[in-house]
N, CA and C of each residue as an Amber inpcrd file, in Angstrom:
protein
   333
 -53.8280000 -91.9610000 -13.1860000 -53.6350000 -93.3590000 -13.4890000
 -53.9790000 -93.5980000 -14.9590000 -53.3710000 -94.5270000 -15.5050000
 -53.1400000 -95.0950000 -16.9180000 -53.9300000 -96.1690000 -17.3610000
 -54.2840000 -96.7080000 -18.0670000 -54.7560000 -97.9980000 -18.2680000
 -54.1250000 -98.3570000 -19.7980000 -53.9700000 -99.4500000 -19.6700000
 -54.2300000-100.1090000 -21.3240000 -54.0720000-101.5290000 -21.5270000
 -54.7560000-101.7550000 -23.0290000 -55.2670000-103.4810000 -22.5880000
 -54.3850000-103.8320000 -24.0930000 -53.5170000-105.0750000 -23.5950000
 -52.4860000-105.7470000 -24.2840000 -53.0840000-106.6330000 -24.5860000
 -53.1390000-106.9600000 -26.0030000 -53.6040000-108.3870000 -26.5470000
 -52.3560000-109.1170000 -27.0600000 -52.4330000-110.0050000 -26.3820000
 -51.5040000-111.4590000 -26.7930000 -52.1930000-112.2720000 -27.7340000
 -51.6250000-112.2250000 -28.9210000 -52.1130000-114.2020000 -29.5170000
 -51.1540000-115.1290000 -29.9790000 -51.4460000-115.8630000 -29.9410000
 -49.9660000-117.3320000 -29.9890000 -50.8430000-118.3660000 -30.5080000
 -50.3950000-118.8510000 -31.3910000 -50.6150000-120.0600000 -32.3490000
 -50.2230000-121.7750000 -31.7610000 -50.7340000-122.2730000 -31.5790000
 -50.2170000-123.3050000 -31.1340000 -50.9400000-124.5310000 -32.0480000
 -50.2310000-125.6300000 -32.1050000 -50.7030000-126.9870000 -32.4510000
 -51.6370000-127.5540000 -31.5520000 -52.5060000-128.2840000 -32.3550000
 -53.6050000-129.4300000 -31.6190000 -53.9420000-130.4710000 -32.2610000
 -54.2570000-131.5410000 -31.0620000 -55.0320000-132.8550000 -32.0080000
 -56.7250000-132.8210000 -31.3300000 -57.1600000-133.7150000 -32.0600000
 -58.7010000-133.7580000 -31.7630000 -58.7030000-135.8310000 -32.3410000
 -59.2890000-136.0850000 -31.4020000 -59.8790000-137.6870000 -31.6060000
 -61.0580000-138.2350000 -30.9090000 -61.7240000-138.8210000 -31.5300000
 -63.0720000-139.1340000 -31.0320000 -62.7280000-140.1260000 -29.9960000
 -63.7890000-140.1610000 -28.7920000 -63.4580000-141.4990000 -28.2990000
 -64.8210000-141.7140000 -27.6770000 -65.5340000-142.6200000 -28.1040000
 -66.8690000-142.9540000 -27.8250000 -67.6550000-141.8090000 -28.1870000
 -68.3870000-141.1800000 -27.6310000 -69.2580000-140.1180000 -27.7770000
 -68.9070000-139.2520000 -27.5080000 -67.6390000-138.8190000 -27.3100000
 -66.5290000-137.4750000 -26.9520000 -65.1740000-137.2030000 -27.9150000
 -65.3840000-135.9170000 -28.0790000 -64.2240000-135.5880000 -29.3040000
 -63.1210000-135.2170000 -28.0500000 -61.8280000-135.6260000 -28.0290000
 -60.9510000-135.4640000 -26.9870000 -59.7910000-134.4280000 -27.6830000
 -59.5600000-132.9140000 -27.0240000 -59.3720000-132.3350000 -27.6140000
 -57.6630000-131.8920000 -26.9850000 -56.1870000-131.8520000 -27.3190000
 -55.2390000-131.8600000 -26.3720000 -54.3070000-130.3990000 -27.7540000
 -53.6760000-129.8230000 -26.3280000 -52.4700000-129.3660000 -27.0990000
 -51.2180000-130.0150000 -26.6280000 -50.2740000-131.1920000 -26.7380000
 -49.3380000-131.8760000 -26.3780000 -48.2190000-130.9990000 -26.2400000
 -47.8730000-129.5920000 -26.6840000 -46.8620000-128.7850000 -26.4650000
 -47.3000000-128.3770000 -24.6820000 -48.4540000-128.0000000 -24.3780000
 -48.3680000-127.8020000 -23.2240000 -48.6330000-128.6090000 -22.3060000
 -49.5860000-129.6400000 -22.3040000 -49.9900000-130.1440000 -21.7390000
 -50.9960000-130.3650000 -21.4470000 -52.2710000-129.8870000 -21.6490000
 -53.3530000-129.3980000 -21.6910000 -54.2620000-129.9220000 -22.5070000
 -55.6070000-130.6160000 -21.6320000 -56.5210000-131.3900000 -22.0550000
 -57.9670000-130.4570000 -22.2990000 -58.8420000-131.5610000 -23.5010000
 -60.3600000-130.7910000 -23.2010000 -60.7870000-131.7300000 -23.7920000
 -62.0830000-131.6070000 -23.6940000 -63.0180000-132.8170000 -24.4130000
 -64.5740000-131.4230000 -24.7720000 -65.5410000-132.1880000 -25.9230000
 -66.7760000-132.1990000 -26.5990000 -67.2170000-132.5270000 -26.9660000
 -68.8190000-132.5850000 -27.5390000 -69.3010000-133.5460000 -28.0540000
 -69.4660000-133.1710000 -29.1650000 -68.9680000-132.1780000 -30.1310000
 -68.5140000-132.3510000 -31.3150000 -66.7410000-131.6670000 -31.6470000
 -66.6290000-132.1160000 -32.8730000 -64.7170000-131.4650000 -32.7440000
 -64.9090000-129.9430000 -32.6250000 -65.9260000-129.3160000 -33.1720000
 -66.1870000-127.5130000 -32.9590000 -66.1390000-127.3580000 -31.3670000
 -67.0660000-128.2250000 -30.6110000 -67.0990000-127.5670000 -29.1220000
 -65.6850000-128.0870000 -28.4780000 -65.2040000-129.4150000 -29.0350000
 -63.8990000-129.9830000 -28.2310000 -62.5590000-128.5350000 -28.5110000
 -62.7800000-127.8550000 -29.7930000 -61.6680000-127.0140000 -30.2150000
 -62.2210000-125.7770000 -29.2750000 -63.0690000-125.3690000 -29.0910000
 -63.4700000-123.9520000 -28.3550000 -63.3130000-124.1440000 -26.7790000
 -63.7890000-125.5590000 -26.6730000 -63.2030000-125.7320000 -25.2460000
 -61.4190000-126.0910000 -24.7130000 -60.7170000-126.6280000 -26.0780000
 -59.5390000-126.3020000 -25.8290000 -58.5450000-125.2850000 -25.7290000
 -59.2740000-124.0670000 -26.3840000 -59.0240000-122.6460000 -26.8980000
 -59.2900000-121.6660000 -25.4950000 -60.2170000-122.5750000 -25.0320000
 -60.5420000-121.9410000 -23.4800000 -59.6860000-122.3030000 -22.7030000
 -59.3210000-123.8060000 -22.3040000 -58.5380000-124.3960000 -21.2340000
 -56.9440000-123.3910000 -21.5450000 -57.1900000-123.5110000 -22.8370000
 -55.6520000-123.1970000 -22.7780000 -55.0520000-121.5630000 -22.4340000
 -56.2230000-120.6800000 -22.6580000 -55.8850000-119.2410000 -22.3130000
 -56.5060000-118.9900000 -20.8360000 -56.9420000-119.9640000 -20.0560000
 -57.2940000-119.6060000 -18.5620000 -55.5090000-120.5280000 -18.5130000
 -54.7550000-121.3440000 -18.2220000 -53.6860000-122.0590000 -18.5130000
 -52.9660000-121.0440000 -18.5490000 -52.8520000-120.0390000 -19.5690000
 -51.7910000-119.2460000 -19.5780000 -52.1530000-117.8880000 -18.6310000
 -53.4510000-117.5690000 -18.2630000 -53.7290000-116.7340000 -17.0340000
 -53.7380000-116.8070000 -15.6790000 -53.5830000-117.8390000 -15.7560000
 -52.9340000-118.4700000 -14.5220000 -51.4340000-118.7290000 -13.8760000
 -50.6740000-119.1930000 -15.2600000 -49.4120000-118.8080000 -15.2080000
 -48.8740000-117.4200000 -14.8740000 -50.0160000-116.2910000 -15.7250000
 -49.4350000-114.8830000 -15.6370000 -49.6320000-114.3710000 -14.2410000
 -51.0810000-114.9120000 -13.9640000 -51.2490000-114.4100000 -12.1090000
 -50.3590000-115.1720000 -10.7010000 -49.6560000-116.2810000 -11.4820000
 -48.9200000-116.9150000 -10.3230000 -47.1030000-116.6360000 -10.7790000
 -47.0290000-115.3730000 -12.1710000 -45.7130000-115.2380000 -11.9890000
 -44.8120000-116.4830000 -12.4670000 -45.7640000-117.2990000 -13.6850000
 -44.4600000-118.5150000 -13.2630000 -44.5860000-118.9550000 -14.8820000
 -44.7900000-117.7720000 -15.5690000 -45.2650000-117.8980000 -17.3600000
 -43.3550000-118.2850000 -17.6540000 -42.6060000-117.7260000 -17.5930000
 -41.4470000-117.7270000 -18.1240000 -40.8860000-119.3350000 -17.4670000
 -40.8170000-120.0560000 -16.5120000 -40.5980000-121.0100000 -16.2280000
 -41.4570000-122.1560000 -16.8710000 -42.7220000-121.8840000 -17.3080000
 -43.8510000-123.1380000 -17.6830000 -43.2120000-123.2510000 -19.0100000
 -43.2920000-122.0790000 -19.9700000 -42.4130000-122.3370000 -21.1890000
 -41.6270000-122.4790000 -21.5200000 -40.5800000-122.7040000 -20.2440000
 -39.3250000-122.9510000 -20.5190000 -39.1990000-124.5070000 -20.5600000
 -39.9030000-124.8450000 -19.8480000 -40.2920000-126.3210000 -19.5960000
 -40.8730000-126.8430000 -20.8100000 -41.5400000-126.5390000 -21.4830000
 -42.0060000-126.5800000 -22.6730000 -41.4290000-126.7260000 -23.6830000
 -40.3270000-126.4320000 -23.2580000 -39.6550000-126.2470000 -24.7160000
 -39.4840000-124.8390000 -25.3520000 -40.0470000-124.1270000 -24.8690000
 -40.2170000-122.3910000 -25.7020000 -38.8210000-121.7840000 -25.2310000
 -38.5620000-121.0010000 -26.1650000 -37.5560000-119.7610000 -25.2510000
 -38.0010000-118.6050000 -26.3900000 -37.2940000-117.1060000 -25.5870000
 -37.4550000-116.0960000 -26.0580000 -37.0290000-116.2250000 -27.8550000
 -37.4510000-115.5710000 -28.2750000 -36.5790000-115.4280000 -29.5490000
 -36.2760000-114.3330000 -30.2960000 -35.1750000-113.9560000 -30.6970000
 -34.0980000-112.5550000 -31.2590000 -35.2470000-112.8680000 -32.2820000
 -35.4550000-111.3590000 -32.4850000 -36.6530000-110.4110000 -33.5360000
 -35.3150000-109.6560000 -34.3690000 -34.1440000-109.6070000 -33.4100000
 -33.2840000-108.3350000 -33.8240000 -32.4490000-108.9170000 -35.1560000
 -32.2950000-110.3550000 -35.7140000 -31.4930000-110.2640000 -36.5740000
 -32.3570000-110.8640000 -38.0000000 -33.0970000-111.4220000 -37.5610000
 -34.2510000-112.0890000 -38.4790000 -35.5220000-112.4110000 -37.6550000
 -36.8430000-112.3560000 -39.0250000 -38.5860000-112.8270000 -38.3340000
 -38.1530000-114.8460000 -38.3150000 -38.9390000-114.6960000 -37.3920000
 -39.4290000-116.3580000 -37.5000000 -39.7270000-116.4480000 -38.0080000
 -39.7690000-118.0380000 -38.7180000 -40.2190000-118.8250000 -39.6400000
 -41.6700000-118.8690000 -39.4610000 -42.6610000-118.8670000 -40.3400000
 -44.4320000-118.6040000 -40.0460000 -44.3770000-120.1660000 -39.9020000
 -45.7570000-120.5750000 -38.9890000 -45.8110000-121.9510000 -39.2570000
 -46.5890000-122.2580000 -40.9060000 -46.8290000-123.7880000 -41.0910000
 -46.9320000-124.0620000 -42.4740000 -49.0720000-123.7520000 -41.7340000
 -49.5590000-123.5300000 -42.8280000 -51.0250000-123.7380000 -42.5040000
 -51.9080000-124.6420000 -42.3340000 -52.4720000-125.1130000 -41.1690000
 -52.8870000-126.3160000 -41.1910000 -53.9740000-126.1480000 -40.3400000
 -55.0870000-127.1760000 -40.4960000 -56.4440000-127.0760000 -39.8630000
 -56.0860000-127.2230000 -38.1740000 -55.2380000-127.6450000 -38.1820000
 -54.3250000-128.4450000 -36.4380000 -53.5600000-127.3470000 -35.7940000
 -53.9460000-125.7590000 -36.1910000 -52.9780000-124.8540000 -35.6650000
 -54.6460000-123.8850000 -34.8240000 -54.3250000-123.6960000 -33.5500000
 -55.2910000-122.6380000 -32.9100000 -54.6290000-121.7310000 -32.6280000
 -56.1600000-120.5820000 -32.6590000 -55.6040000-119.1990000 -32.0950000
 -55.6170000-118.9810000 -30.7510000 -54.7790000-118.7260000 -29.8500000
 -55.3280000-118.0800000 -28.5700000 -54.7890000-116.9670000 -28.2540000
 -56.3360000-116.0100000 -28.0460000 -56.1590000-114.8810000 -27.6470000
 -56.1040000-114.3870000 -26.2210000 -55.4160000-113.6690000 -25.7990000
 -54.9740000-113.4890000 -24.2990000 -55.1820000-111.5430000 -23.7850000
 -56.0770000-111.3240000 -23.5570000 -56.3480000-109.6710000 -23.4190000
 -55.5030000-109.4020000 -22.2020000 -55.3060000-108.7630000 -21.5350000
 -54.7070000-107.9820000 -20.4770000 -54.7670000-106.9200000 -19.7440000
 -55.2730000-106.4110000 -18.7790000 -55.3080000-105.2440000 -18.8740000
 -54.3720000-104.3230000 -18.2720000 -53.9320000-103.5500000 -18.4170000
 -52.5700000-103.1280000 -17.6150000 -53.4480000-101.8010000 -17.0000000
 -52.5400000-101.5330000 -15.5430000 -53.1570000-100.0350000 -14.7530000
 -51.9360000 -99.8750000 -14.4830000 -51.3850000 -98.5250000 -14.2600000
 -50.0980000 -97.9480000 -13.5990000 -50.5610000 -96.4630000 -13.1080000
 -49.9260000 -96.5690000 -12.1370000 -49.9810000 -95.1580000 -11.3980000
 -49.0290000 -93.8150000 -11.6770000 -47.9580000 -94.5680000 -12.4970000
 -47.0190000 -93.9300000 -13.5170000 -47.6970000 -92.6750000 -14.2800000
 -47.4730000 -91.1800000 -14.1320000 -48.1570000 -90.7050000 -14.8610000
 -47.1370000 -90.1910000 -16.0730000 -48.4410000 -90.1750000 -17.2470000
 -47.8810000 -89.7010000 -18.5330000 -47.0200000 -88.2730000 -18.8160000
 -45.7120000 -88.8560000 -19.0390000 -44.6150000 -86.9520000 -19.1920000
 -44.7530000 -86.8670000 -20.4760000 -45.3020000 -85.5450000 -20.6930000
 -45.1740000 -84.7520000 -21.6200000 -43.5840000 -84.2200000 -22.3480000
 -43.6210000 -84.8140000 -23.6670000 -42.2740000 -84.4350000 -23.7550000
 -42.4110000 -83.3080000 -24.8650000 -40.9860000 -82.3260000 -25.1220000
 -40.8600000 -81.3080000 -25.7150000 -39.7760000 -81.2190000 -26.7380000
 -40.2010000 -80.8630000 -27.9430000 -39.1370000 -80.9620000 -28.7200000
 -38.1970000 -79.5910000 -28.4160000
């Protein structure tokens, strides 16, 4: 048996707004809420919601339909890179580990 661990990261947009004694923390591309009591914990807790969000999608099989809904689709690498986004304090990272196992064993190949 095989193992190996796939890291995903994807950039996404966010807002952050105070509201009373809570920084309210959203990514509006997905849908996806968080709140803190400062904008540092509201962003780490949105950084969280949003990669259990997408592990959840991956364990229920239904990642390619949520982003489709979203607005996302695949995108051709094969004729040109995407456009980078512009840099802005309003862009998060989320990182997504993985771990893959297969029972597939490794063939040795021969020149």
């Amino acid at each position: 048996m095989t193992s190996a661990i796939v890291t995903i990261s994807a950039k996404l947009p966010f807002e952050i707004a105070k509201k009373g004694k809570w920084y309210i923390s959203s990514c509006p591309l997905l849908d996806v809420v968080s709140q803190g009591r400062t904008e540092k914990k509201a962003k780490e807790n949105l950084i969280e919601a949003v990669s259990l969000f997408f592990m959840s999608c991956i364990e229920r099989n239904t990642i390619d339909e949520v982003l489709r809904e979203c607005g996302l689709m695949e995108y051709q690498t094969t004729t040109r890179r995407p456009a980078r986004l512009k840099k802005s304090k309003n862009i998060m990272d989320i990182p997504l580990y993985l771990l893959s196992t297969s029972s597939i064993k490794p063939v040795a190949c021969q020149a």
